[in-house]
Residue frames relative to the residue before (quaternion, step in Angstrom):
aa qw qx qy qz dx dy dz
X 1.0000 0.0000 0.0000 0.0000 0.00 0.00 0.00
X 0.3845 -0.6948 0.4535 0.4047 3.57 -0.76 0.79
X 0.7148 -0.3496 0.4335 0.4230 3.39 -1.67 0.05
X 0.7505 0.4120 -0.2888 0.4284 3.73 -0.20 -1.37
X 0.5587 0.4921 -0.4360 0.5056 4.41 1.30 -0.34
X 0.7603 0.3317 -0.4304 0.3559 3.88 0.15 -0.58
X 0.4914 -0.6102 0.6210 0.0213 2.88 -1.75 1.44
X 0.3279 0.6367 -0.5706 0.4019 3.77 1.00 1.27
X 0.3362 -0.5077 0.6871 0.3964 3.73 -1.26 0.28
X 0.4076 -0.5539 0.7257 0.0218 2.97 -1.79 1.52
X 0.5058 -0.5430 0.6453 0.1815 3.84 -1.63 1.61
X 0.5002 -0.5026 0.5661 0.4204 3.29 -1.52 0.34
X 0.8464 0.2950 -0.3784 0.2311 3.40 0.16 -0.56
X 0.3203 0.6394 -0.5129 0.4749 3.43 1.48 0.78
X 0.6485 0.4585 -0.3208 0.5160 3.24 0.80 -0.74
X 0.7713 0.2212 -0.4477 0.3946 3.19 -0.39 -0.90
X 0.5916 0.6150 -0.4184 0.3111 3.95 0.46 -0.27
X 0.5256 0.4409 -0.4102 0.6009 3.88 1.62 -0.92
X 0.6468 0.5033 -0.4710 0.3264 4.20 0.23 -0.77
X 0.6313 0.4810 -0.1952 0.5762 3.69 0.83 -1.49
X 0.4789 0.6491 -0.4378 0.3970 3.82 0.65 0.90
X 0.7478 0.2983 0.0661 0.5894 2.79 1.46 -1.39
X 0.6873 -0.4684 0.4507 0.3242 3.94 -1.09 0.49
X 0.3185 -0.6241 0.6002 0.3858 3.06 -0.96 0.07
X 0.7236 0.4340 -0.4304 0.3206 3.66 0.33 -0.34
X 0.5897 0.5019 -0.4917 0.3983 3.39 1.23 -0.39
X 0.6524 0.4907 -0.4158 0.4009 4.07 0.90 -0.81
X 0.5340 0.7628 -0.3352 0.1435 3.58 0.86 -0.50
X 0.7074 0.5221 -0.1597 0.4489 2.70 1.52 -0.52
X 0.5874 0.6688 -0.2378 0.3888 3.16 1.74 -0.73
X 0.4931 0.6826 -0.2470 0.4795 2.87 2.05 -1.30
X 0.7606 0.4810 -0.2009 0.3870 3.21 0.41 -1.39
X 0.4123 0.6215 -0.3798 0.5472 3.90 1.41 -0.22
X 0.8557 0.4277 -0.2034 0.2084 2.75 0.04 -1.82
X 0.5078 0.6991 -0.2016 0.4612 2.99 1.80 -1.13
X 0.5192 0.6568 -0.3305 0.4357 3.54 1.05 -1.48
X 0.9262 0.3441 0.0419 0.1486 2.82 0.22 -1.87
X 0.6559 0.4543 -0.1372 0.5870 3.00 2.02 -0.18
X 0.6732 0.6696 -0.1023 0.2966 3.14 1.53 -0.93
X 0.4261 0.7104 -0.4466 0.3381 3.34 1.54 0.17
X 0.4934 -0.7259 0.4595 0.1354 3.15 -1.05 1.60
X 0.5026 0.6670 -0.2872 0.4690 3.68 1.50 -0.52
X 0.7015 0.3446 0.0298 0.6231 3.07 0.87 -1.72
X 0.1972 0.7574 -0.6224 0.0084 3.68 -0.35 0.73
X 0.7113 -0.5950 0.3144 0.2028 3.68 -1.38 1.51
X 0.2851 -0.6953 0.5159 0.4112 3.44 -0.04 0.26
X 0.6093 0.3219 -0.3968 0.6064 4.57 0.53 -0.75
X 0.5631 0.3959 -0.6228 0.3720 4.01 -0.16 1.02
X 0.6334 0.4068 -0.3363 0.5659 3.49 0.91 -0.27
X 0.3493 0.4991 -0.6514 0.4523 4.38 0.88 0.42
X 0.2405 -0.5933 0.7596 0.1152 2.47 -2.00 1.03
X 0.4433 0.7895 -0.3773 0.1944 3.72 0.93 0.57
Protein backbone atom coordinates (compact mmCIF):
# COMPACT_ATOMS: atom_id res chain seq x y z
CA UNK A 1 0.00 0.00 0.00
CA UNK A 2 1.47 3.34 -0.79
CA UNK A 3 2.45 5.65 2.05
CA UNK A 4 0.11 8.76 1.21
CA UNK A 5 -3.22 5.58 1.37
CA UNK A 6 -2.64 4.74 5.17
CA UNK A 7 -5.02 6.42 7.39
CA UNK A 8 -2.37 6.13 10.52
CA UNK A 9 -1.34 9.48 12.36
CA UNK A 10 2.17 10.06 11.08
CA UNK A 11 5.16 11.06 14.26
CA UNK A 12 6.81 14.25 13.67
CA UNK A 13 9.75 12.53 13.11
CA UNK A 14 8.25 10.37 10.34
CA UNK A 15 7.44 13.40 9.00
CA UNK A 16 10.12 15.38 9.16
CA UNK A 17 12.17 12.29 7.72
CA UNK A 18 9.42 11.75 4.44
CA UNK A 19 10.15 15.93 3.95
CA UNK A 20 14.20 15.61 4.20
CA UNK A 21 13.66 13.03 1.22
CA UNK A 22 13.18 15.51 -1.11
CA UNK A 23 14.98 19.10 -2.00
CA UNK A 24 13.76 21.90 -1.03
CA UNK A 25 13.47 23.24 -4.46
CA UNK A 26 11.71 20.35 -5.79
CA UNK A 27 8.86 20.75 -2.67
CA UNK A 28 8.75 24.42 -3.23
CA UNK A 29 6.57 24.45 -5.49
CA UNK A 30 4.13 22.05 -4.16
CA UNK A 31 4.04 24.27 -1.12
CA UNK A 32 3.18 27.07 -3.08
CA UNK A 33 -0.03 25.03 -4.75
CA UNK A 34 -0.97 24.00 -1.76
CA UNK A 35 -0.90 27.35 -0.26
CA UNK A 36 -2.84 28.71 -3.47
CA UNK A 37 -5.28 26.46 -2.79
CA UNK A 38 -6.15 26.33 0.73
CA UNK A 39 -5.10 29.64 1.74
CA UNK A 40 -7.93 31.92 1.20
CA UNK A 41 -8.21 34.22 4.07
CA UNK A 42 -12.11 34.70 3.26
CA UNK A 43 -12.63 31.11 3.20
CA UNK A 44 -10.84 29.70 6.20
CA UNK A 45 -10.37 25.51 6.37
CA UNK A 46 -12.08 24.00 8.97
CA UNK A 47 -8.43 21.22 9.81
CA UNK A 48 -6.55 24.89 10.14
CA UNK A 49 -8.31 25.47 13.25
CA UNK A 50 -7.18 21.30 14.47
CA UNK A 51 -5.40 21.43 17.29
CA UNK A 52 -4.14 17.88 16.37
Amino acid sequence: MAAYLDDRLVTEDEYRQRIRRHRPSSLLPLIAAAAARYGAPEQPQPWLKSRR
